[in-house]
PDB file of the backbone (N, CA, C, O) and the ligand in Angstrom, with CONECT records:
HET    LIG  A 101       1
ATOM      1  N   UNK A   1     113.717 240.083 171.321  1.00  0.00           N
ATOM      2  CA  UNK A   1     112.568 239.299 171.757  1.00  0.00           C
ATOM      3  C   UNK A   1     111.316 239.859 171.099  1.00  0.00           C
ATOM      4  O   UNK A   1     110.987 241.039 171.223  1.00  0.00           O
ATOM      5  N   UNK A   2     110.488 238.776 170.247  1.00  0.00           N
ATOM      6  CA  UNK A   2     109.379 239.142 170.375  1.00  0.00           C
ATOM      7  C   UNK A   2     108.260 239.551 170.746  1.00  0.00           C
ATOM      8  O   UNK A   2     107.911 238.742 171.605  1.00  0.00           O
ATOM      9  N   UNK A   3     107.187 240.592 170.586  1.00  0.00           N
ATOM     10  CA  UNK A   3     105.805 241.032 171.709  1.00  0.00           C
ATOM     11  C   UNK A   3     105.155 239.893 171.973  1.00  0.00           C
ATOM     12  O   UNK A   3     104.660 239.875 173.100  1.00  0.00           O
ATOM     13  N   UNK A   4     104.933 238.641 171.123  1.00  0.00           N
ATOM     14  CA  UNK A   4     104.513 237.321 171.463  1.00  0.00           C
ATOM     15  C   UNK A   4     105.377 236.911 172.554  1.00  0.00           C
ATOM     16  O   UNK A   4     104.842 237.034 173.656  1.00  0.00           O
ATOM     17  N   UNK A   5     106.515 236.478 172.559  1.00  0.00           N
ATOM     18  CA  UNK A   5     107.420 235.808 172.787  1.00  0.00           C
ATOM     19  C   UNK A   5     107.273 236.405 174.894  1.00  0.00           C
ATOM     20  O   UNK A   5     107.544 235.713 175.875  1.00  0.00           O
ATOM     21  N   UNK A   6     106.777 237.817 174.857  1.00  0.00           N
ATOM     22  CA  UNK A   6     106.470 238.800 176.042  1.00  0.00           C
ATOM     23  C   UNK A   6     105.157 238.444 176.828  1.00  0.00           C
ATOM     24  O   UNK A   6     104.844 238.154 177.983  1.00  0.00           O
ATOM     25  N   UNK A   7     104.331 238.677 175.169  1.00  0.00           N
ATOM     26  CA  UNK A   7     102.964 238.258 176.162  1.00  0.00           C
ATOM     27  C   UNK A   7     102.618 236.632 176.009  1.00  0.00           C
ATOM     28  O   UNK A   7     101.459 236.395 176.351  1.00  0.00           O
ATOM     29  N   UNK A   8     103.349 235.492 175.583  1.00  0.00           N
ATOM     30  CA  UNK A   8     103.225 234.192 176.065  1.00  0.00           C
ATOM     31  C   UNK A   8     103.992 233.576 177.417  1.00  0.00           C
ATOM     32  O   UNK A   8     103.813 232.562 178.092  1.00  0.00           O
ATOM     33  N   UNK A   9     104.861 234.604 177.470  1.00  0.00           N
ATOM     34  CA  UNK A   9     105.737 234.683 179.073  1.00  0.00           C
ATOM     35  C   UNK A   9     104.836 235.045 180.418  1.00  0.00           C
ATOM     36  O   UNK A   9     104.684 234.544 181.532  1.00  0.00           O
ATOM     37  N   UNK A  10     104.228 236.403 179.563  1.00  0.00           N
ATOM     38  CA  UNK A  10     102.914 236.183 181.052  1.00  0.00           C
ATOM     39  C   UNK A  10     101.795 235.642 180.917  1.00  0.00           C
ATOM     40  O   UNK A  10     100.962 235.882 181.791  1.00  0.00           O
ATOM     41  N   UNK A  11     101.529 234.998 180.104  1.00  0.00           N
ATOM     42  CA  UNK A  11     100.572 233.935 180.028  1.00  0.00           C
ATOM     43  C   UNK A  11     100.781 232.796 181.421  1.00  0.00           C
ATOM     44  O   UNK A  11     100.135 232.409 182.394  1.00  0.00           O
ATOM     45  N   UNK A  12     102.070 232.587 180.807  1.00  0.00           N
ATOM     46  CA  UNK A  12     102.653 231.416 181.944  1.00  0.00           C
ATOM     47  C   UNK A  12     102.226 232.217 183.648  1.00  0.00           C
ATOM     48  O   UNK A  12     101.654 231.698 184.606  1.00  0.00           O
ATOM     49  N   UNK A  13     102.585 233.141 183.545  1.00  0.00           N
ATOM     50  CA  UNK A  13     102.883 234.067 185.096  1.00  0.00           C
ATOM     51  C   UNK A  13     101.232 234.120 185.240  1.00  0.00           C
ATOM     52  O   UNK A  13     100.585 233.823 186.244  1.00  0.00           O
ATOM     53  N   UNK A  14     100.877 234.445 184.336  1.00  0.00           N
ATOM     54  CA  UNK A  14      99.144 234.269 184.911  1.00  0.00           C
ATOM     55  C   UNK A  14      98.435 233.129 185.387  1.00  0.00           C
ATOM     56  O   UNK A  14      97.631 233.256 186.310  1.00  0.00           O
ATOM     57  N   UNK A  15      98.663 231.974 184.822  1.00  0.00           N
ATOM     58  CA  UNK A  15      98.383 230.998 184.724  1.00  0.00           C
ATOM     59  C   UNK A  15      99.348 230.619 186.316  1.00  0.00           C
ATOM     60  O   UNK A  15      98.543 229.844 186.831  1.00  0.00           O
ATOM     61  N   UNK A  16      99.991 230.669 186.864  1.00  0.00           N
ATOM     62  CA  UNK A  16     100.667 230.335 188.512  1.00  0.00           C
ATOM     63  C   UNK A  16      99.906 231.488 189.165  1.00  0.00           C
ATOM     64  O   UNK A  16      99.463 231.208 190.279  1.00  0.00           O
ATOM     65  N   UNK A  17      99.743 232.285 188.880  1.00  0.00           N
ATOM     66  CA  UNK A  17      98.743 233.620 189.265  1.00  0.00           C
ATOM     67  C   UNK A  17      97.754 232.800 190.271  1.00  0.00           C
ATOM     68  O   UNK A  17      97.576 232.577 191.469  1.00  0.00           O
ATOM     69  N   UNK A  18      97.104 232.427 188.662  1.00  0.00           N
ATOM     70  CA  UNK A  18      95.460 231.902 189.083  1.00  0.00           C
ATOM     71  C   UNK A  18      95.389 231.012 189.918  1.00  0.00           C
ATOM     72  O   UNK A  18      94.715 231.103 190.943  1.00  0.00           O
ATOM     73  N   UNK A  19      96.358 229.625 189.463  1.00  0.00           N
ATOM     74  CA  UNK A  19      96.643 228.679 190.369  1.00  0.00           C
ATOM     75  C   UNK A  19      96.487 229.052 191.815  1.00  0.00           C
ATOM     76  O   UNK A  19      95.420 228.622 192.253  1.00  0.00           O
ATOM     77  N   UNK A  20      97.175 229.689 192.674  1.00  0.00           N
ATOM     78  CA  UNK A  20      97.546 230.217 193.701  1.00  0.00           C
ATOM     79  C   UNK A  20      96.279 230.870 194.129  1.00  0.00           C
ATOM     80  O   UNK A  20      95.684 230.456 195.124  1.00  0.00           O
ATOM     81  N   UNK A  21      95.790 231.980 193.351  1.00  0.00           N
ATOM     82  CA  UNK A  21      94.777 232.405 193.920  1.00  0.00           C
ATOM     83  C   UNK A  21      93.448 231.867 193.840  1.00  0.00           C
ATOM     84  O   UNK A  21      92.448 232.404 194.316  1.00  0.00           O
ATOM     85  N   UNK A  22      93.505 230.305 192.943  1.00  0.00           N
ATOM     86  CA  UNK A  22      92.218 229.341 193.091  1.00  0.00           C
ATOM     87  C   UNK A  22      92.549 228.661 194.503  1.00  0.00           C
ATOM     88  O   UNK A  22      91.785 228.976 195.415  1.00  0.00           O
ATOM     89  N   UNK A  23      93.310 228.009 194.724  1.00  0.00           N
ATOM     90  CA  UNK A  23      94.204 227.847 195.732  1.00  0.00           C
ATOM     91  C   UNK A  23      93.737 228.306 197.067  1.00  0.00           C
ATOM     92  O   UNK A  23      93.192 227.631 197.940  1.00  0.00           O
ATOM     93  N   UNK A  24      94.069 229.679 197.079  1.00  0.00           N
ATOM     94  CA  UNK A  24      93.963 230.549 198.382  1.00  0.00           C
ATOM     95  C   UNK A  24      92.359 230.954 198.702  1.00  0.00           C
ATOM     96  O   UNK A  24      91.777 230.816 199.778  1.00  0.00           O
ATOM     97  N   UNK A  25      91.984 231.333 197.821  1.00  0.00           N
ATOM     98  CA  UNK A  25      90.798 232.319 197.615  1.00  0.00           C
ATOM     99  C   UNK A  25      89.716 231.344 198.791  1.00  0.00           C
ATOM    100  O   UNK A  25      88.882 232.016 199.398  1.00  0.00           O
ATOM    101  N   UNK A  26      89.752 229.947 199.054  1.00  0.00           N
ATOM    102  CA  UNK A  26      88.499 229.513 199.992  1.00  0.00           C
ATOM    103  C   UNK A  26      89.114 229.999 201.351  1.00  0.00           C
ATOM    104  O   UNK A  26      88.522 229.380 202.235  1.00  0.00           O
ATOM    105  N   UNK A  27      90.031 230.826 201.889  1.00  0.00           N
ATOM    106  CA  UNK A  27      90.360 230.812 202.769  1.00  0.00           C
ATOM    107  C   UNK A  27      90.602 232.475 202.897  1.00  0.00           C
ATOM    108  O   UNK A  27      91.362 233.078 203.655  1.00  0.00           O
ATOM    109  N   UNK A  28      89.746 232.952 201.954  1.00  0.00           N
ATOM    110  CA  UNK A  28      89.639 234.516 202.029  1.00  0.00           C
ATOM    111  C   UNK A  28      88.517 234.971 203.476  1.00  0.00           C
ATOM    112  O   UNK A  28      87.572 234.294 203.881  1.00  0.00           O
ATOM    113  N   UNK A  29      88.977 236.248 204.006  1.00  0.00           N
ATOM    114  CA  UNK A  29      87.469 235.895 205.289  1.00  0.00           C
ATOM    115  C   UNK A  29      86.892 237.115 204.717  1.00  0.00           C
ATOM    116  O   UNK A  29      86.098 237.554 205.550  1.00  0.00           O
ATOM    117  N   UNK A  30      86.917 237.670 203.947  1.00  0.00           N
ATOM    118  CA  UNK A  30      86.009 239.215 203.582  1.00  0.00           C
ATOM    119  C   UNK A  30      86.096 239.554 201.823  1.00  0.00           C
ATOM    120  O   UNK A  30      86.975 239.350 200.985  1.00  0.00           O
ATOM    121  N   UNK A  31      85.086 240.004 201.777  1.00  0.00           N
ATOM    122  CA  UNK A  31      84.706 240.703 199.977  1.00  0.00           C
ATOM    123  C   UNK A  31      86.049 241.632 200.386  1.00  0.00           C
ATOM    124  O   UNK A  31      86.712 241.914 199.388  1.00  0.00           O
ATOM    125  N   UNK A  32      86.363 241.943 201.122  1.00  0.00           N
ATOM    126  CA  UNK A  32      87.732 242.829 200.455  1.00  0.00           C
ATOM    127  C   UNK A  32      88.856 242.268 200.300  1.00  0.00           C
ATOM    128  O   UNK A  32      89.882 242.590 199.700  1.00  0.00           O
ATOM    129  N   UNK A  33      88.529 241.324 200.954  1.00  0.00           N
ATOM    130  CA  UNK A  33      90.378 240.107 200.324  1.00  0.00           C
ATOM    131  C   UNK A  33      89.639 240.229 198.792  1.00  0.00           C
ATOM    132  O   UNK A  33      90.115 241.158 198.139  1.00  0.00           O
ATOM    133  N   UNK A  34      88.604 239.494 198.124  1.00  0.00           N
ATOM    134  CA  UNK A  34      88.588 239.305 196.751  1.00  0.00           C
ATOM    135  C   UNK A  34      88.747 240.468 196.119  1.00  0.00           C
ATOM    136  O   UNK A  34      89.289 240.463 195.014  1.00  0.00           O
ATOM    137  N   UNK A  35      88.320 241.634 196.683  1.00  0.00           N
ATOM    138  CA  UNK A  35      87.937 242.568 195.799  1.00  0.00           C
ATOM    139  C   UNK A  35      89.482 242.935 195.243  1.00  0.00           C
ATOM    140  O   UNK A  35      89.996 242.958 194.124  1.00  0.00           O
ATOM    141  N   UNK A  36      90.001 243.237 196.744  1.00  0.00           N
ATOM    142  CA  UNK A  36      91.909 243.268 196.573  1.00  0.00           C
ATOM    143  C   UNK A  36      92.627 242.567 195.636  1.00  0.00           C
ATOM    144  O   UNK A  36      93.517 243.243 195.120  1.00  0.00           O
ATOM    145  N   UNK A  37      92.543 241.501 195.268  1.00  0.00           N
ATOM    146  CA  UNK A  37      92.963 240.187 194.051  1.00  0.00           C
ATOM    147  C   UNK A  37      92.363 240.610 193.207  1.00  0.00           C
ATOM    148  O   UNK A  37      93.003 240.576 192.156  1.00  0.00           O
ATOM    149  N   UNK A  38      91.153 241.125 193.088  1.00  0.00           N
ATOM    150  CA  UNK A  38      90.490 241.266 191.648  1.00  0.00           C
ATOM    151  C   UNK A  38      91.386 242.421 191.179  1.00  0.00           C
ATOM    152  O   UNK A  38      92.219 242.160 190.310  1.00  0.00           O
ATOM    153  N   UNK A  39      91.289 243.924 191.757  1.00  0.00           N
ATOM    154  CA  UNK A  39      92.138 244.815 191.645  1.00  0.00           C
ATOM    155  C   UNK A  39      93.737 244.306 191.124  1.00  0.00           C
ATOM    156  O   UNK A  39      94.034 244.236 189.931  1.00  0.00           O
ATOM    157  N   UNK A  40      94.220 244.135 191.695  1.00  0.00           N
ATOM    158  CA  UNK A  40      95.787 244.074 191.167  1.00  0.00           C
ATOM    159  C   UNK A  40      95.679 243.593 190.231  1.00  0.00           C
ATOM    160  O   UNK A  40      96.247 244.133 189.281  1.00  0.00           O
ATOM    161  N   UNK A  41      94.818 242.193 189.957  1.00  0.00           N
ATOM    162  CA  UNK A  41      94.783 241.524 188.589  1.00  0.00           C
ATOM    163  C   UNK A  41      94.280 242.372 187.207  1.00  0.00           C
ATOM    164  O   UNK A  41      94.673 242.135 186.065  1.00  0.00           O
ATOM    165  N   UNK A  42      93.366 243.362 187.583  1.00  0.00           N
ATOM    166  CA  UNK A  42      93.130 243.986 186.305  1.00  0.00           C
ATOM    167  C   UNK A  42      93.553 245.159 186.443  1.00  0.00           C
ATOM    168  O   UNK A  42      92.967 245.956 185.710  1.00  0.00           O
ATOM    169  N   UNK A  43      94.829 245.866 187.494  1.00  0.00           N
ATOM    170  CA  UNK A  43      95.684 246.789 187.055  1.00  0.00           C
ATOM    171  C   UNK A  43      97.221 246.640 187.200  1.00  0.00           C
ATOM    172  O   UNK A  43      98.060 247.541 187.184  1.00  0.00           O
ATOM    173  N   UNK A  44      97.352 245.689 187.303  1.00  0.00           N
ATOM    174  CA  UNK A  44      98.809 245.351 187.381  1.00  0.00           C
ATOM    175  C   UNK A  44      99.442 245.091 186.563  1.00  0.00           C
ATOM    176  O   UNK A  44     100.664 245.057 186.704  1.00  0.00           O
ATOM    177  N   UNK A  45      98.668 244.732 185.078  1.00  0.00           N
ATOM    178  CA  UNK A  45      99.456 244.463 183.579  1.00  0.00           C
ATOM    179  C   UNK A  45      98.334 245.133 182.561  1.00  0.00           C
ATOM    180  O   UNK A  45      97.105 245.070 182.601  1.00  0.00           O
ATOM    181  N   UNK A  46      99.133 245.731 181.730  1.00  0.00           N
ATOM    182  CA  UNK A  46      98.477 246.209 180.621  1.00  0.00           C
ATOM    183  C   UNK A  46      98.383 245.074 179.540  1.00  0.00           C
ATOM    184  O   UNK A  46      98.302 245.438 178.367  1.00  0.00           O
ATOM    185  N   UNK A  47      98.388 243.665 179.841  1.00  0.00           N
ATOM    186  CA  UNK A  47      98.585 242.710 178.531  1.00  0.00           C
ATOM    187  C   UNK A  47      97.372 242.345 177.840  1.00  0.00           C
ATOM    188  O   UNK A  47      97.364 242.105 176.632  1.00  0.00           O
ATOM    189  N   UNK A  48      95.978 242.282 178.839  1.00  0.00           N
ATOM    190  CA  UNK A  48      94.892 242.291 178.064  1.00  0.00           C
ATOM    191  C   UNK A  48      94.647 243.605 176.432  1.00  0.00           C
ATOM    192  O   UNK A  48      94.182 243.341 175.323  1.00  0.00           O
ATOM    193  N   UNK A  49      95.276 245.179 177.063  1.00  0.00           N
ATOM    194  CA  UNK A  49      95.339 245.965 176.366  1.00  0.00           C
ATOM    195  C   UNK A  49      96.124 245.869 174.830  1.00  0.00           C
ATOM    196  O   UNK A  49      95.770 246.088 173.671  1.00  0.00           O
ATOM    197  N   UNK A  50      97.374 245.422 175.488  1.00  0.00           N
ATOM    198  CA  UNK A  50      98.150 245.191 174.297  1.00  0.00           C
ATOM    199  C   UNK A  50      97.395 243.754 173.262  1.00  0.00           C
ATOM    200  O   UNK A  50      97.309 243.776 172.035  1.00  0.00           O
ATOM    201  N   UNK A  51      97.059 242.929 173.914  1.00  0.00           N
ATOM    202  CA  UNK A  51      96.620 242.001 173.050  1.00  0.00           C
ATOM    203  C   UNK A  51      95.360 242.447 172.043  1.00  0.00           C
ATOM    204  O   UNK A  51      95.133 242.051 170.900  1.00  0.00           O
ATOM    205  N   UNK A  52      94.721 243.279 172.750  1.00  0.00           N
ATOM    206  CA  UNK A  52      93.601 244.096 171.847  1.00  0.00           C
ATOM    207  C   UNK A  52      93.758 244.262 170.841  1.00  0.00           C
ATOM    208  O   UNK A  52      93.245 243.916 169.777  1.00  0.00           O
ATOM    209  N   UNK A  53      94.956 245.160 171.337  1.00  0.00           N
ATOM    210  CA  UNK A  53      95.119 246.016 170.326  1.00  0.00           C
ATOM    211  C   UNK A  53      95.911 245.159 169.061  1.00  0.00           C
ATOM    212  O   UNK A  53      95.337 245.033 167.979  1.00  0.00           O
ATOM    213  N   UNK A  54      96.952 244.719 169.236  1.00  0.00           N
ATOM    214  CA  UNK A  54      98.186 243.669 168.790  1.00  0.00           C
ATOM    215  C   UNK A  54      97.051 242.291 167.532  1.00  0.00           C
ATOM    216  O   UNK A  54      97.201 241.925 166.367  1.00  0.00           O
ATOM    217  N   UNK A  55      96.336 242.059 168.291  1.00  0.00           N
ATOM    218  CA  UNK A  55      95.284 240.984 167.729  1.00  0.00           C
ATOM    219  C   UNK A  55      94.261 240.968 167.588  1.00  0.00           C
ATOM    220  O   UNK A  55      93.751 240.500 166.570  1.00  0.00           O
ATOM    221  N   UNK A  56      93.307 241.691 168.976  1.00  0.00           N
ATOM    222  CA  UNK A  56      91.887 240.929 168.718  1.00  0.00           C
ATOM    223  C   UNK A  56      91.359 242.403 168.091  1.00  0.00           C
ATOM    224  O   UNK A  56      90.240 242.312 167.585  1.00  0.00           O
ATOM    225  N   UNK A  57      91.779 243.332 168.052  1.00  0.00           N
ATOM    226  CA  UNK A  57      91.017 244.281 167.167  1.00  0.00           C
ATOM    227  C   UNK A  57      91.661 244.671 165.475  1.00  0.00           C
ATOM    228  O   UNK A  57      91.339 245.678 164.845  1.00  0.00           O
ATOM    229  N   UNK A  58      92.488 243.746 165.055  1.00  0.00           N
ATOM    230  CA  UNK A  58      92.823 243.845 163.538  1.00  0.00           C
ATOM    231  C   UNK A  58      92.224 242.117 163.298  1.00  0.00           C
ATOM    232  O   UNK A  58      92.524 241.687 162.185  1.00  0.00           O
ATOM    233  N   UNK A  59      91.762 241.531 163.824  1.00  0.00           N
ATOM    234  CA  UNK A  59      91.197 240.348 163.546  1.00  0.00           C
ATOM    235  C   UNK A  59      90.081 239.990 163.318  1.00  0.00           C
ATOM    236  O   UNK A  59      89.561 239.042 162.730  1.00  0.00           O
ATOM    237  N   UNK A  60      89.528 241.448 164.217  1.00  0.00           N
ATOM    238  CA  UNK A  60      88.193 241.384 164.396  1.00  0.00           C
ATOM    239  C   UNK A  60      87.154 240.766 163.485  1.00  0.00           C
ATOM    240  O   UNK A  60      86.394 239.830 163.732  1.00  0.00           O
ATOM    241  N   UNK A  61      87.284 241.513 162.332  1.00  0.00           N
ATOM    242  CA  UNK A  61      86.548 240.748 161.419  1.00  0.00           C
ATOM    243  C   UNK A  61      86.624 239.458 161.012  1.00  0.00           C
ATOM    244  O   UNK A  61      85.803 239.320 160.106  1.00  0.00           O
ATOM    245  N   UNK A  62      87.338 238.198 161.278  1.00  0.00           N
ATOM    246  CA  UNK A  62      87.265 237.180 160.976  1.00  0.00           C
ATOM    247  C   UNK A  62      86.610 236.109 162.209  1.00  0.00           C
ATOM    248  O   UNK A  62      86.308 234.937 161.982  1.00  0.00           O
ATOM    249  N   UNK A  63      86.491 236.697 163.354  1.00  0.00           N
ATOM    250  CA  UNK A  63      85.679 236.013 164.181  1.00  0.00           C
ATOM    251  C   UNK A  63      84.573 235.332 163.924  1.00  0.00           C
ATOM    252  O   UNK A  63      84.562 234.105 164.022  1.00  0.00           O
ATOM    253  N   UNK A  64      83.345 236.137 163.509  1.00  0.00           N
ATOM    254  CA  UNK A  64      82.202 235.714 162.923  1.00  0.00           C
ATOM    255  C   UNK A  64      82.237 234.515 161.899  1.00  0.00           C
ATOM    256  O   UNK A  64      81.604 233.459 161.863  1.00  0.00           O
ATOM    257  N   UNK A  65      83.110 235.004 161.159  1.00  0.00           N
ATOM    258  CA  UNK A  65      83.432 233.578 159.977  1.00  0.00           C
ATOM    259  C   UNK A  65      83.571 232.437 160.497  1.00  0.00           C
ATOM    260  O   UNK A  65      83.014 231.393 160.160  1.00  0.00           O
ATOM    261  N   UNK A  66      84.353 232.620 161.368  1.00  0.00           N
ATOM    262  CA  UNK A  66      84.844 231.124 162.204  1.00  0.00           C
ATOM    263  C   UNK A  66      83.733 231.009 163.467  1.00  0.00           C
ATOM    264  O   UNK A  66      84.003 230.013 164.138  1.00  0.00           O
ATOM    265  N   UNK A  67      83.102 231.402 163.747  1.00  0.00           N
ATOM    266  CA  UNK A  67      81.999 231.309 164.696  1.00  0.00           C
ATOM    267  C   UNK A  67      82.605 231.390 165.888  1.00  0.00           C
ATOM    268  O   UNK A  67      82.157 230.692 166.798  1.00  0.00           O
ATOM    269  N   UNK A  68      83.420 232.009 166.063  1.00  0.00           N
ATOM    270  CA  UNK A  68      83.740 232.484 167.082  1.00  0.00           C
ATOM    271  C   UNK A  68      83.746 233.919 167.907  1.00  0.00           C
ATOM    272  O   UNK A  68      84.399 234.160 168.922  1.00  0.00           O
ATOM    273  N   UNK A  69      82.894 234.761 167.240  1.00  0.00           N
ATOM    274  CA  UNK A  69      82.934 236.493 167.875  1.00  0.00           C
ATOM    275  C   UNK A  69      82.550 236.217 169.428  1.00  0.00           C
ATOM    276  O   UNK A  69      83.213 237.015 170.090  1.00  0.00           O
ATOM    277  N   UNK A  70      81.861 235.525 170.158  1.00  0.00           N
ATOM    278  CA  UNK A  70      81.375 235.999 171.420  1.00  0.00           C
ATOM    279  C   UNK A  70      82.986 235.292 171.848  1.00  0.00           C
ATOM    280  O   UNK A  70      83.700 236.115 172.421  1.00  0.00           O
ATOM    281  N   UNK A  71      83.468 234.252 171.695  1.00  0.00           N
ATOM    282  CA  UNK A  71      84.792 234.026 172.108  1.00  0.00           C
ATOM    283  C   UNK A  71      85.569 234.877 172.492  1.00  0.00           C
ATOM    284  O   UNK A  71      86.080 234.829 173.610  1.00  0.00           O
ATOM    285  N   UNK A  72      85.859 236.048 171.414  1.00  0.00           N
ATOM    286  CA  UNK A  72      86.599 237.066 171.517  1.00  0.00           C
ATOM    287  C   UNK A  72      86.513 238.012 172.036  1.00  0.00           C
ATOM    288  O   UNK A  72      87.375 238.599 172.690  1.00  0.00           O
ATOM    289  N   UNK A  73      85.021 238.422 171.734  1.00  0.00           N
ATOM    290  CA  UNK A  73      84.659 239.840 171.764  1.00  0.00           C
ATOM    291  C   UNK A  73      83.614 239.837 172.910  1.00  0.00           C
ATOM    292  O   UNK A  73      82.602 239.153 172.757  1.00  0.00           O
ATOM    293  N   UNK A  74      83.823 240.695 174.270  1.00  0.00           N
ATOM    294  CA  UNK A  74      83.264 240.490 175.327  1.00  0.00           C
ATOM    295  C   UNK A  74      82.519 242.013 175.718  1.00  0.00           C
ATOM    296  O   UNK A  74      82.872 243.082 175.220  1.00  0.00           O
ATOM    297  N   UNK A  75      81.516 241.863 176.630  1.00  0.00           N
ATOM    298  CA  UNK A  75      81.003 243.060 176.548  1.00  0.00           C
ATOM    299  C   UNK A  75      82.429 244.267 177.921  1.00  0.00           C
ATOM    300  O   UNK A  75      82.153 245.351 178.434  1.00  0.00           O
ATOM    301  N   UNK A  76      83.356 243.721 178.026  1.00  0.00           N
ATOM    302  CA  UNK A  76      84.398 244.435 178.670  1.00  0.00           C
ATOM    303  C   UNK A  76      84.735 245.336 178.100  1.00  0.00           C
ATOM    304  O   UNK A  76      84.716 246.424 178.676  1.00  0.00           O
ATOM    305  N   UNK A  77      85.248 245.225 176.515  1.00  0.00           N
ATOM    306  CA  UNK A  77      85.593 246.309 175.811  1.00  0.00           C
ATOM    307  C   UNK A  77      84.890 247.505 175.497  1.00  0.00           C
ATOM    308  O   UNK A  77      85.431 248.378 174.818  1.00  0.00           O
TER     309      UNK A  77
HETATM  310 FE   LIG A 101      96.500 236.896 177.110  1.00  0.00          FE2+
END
């Protein structure tokens, strides 16, 4: 199996993720239900990392060309 073939698999899983927690989230009663969802979501998979690394930082330079750098490149990194 491919690392694509891995991280377009949790693409999908993210994407029912979100669903669910667009879903749920009006029926949160406290900043710590969200905060809790926010948490797991940005430590529960390293795939943002790998994609970094895998794509958006050997690509880097062609963003601008295509007018796309703020697309990519976020002040997160
Ligand atoms: Fe992704």
């Amino acid at each position: 199996m491919k690392i694509t073939d891995i991280l377009r698999a949790e693409h999908s899983v993210f994407h029912n993720l979100f669903d669910h927690i667009e879903a749920t989230a009006p029926q949160f009663k406290s900043l710590a239900e969200v905060k809790s969802v926010a948490l797991s979501l940005t430590r529960s998979c390293p795939h943002s990392h790998t994609e970094d690394e895998l794509f958006i930082d050997p690509l880097e330079h062609c963003f601008d060309q295509i007018g796309q750098k703020e697309t990519f490149i976020t002040n997160t990194r």
